[in-house]
N, C-alpha and C positions, 0 to 999 in steps of 0.2 A: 489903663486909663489914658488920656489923651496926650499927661505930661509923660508918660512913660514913651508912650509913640510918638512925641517930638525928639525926645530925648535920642532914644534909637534912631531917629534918622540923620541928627546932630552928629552923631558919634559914626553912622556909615560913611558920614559925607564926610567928615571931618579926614578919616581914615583915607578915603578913597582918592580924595584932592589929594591929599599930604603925597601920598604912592603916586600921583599922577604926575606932582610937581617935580619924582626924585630927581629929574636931571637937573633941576635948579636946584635943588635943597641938597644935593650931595654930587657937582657936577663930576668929581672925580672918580664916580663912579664905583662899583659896587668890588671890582674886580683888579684895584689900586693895591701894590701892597707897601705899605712904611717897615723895612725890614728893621729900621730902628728902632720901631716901637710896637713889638709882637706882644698880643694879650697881655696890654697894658688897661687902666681902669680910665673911667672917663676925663675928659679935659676939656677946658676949650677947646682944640685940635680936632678931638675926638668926642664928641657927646656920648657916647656909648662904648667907649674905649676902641681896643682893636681885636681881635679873634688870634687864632695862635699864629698863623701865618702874616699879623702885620695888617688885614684888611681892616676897614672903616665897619665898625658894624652896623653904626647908624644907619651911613649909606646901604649895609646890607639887607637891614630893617625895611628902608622905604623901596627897595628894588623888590625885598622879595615878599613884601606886602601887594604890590603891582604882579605878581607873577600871577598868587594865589588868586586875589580878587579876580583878575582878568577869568583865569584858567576855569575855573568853577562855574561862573553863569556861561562860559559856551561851552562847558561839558554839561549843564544841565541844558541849556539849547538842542545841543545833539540827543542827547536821552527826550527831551519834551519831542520832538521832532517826529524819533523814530516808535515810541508810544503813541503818537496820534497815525503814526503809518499801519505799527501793527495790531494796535488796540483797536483803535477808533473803525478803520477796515472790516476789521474781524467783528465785531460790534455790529458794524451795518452789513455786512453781508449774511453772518448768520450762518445759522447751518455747519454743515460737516467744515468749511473753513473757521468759522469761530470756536470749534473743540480743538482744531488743530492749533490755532494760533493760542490759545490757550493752554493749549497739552505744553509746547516749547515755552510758553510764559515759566507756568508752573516747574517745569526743568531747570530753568534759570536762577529760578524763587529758591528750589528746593538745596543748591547753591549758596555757600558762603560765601558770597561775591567781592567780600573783601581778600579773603585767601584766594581766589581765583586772581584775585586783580594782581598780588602779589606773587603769584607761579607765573604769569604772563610776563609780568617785567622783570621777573628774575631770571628767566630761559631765554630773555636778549644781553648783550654783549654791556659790560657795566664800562665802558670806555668810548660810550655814545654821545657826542657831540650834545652841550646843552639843549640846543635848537629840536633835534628829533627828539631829546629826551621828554621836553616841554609836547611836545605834539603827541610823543607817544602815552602821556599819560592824561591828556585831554581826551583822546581816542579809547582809551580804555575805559575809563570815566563813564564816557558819554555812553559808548558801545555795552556797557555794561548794567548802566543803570536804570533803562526805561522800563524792567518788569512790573515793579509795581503800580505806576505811572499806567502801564499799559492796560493792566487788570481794571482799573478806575473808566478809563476811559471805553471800554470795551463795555462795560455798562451802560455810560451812559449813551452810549451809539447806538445800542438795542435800542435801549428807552426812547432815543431820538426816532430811530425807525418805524417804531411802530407809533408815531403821534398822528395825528391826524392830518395835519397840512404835508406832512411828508407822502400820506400816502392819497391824499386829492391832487400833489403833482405827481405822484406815479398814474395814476388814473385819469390826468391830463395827458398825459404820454411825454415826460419829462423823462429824459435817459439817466440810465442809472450812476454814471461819472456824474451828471451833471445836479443830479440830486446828493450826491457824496460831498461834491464842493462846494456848491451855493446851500444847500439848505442844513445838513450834516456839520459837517465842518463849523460853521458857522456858530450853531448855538453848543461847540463842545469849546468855544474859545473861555469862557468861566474855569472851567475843568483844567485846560490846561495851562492860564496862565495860574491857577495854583502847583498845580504840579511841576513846574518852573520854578516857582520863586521858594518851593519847599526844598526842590532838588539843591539846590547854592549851597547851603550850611551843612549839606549832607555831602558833597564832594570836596568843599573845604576839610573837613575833619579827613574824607577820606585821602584827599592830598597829602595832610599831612601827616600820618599813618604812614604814608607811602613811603615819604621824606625821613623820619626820624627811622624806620628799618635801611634806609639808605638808598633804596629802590623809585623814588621819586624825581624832580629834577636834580639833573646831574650838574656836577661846578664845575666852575665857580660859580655857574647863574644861582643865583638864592631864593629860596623859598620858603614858608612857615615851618616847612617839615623839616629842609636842612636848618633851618636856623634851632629848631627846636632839639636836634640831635644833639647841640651842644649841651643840653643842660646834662647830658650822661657823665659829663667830667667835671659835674658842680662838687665842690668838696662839701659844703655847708649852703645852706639857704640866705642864711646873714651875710656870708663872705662877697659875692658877686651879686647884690640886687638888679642890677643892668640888663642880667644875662636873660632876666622874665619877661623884660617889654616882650618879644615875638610872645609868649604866652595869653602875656596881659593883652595882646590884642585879638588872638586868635578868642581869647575866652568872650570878649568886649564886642565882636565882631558876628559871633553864632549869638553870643546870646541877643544884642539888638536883631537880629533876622528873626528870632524865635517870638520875640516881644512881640514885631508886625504882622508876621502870620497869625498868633491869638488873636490881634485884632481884628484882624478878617477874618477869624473864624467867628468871633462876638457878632462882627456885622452882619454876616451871613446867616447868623442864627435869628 
């Protein structure tokens, strides 16, 4: 309902300013250590106490809430992208190109892509620099996600090609790049900004899969998946409540994504 999809968007923005803001709200940054006060419980000091090494978690909180957010819609940018390349292509061109581009879709499909994503980053060097670690798992992400995305789209391309006005400007003598971009292209933009804003909560989770096997972004830079790795050393649920905000947000964060998409799926129906 309507309050539910204010509500959801309350709670993204809410999230997304907060991570945007971290260099004001935790100037000391994410990567500070208080060797004074290692995996201590919260305080004024410390809102969230500190992690074993003495960091801020809060700060760790709002830094690697900012990784995650960011990291996901432009791994799903790159997956939307390279789906409208290979999908949408293969769609309008048809033929012995469209079985091919869909024989290697299906290849992809037929693929555990998470375990895939996981033998990729695990056959690189675990002592990589946060910065390439961050780049290499947006690359992965993105490089790896547009099968489905592209199956979608490859449909509706056909569908587009064979419409009518597409093919009154082929028979004007409109060239065929130029019917792919203006006329093509064009009415697959429905399509794919679904396939965008589905892929986000779908690379979130997978980020942090990544993260809590260990194989995500590397530290100290933080992220949902590291931050989440720590609940392996929860003794009890009651004893460290603190320790669940990254969850409570990771949960708070797919499920208002999931709430907006139903809506647009309602609208659309």
């Amino acid at each position: 309902m309507r309050l539910g999809r204010i509500l959801s968007l309350a709670v993204l923005a809410l999230v997304l300013g907060a991570s945007i803001a971290a260099n004001w709200l935790a100037p000391a940054g994410y990567a500070k250590q208080y060797r004074e006060a290692t995996d201590a419980p919260p305080s004024a000091a410390h809102w969230l106490g500190t992690d074993e090494l003495g960091r801020d978690r809060f700060a760790r909180v709002l830094y690697g809430t900012r990784i995650s957010l960011l990291l996901a819609p432009a791994a799903a940018l790159l997956s939307t992208l390279l789906a409208a390349l290979i999908g949408g292509l293969a769609g309008y061109l048809g033929g012995v190109w469209s079985r091919i581009a869909m024989a290697v879709t299906d290849l992809f499909l037929s693929l555990p892509w998470l375990f895939l994503l996981i033998t990729v980053r695990a056959l690189m060097p675990l002592d990589v620099s946060p910065f390439v670690s961050v780049l290499v798992t947006f690359l992965l992400l993105g490089l790896l996600g547009w099968t489905t995305a592209a199956r979608v789209l490859c449909a509706s391309a056909a569908s587009v090609r064979n419409s009518d006005y597409v093919r009154q400007a082929r028979a004007a003598g409109t060239s065929g790049q130029r019917l792919f971009w203006v006329h093509v292209v064009p009415n697959l933009k429905p399509v794919l900004h679904a396939q965008f804003w589905i892929s986000i909560p779908v690379f979130i989770l997978s980020e942090a899969n990544l993260g809590i096997l260990g194989l995500g972004v590397a530290e100290p830079m933080p992220s949902w998946g590291s931050l989440l790795k720590e609940l392996e050393s929860l003794v009890s649920v009651g004893a460290e409540p603190w320790k669940f905000v990254p969850l409570v947000l990771l949960v708070l964060v797919v499920t208002s994504f999931q709430v907006l998409l139903s809506r647009q799926e309602d609208a659309a129906a």
